[in-house]
N, C-alpha and C positions, 0 to 999 in steps of 0.2 A: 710241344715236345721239346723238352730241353737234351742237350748233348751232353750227353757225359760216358762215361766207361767205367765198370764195375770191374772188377780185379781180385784175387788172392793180392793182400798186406808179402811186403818181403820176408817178413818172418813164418809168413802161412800158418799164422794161427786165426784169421780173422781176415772179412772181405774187408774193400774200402771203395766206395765212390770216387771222382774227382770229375770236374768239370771239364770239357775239354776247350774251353775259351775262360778267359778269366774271369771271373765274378762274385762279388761279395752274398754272405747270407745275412739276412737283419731275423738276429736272434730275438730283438722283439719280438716282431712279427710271431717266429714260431713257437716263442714259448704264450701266444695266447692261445694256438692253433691244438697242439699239441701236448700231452703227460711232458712234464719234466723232473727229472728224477734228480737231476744234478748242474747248476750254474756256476759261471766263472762271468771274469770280461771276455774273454774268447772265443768261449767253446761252452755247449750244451750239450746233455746226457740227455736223449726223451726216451721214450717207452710205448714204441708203436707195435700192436697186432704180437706183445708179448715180446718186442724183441727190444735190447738198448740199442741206441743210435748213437755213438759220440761226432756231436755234428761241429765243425769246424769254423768260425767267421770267415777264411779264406774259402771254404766250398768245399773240404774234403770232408766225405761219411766215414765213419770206422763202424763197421756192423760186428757184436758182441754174440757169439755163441748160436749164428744161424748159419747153414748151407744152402739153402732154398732159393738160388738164383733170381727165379722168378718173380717172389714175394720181396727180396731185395733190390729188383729193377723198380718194382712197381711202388714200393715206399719212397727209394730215392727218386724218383720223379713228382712224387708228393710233397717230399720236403721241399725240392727243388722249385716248382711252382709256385708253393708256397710262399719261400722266404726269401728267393733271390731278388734284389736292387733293382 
């Protein structure tokens, strides 16, 4: 089980994950795991269970156009698993 805290973004148009200890995500890793929709050096766009994820190298999620708590805990524990270092 990874730690993290799911939130309303400042602007409250969109949630956001973040880790609550520090830790890198290796985009590798989850762009082999994972739809990706959108690459940079930093930061990946994927395309989980219908929703975008803009996922962060430093560990912040930005979730796109969902309210479903629950399906947002449970995806960001999958990325999290996933692809963290």
């Amino acid at each position: 089980m990874v730690d993290f805290i799911l939130s309303k973004c400042k602007t409250k148009a969109a949630f956001s994950a973040k880790l609550n200890k520090n830790g890198k995500l290796d985009l590798g890793k989850l762009k082999e795991k994972f739809e990706v929709v959108m690459e940079t050096s930093i930061l990946l766009v994927l395309k989980i269970e219908g929703i975008e994820i803009v996922v962060h190298r430093h560990g912040e999620l930005l979730f796109k156009n969902c309210e479903d708590v629950s399906l947002m805990e449970k995806i960001a524990e999958e990325i999290y698993s996933s692809g963290l270092r």
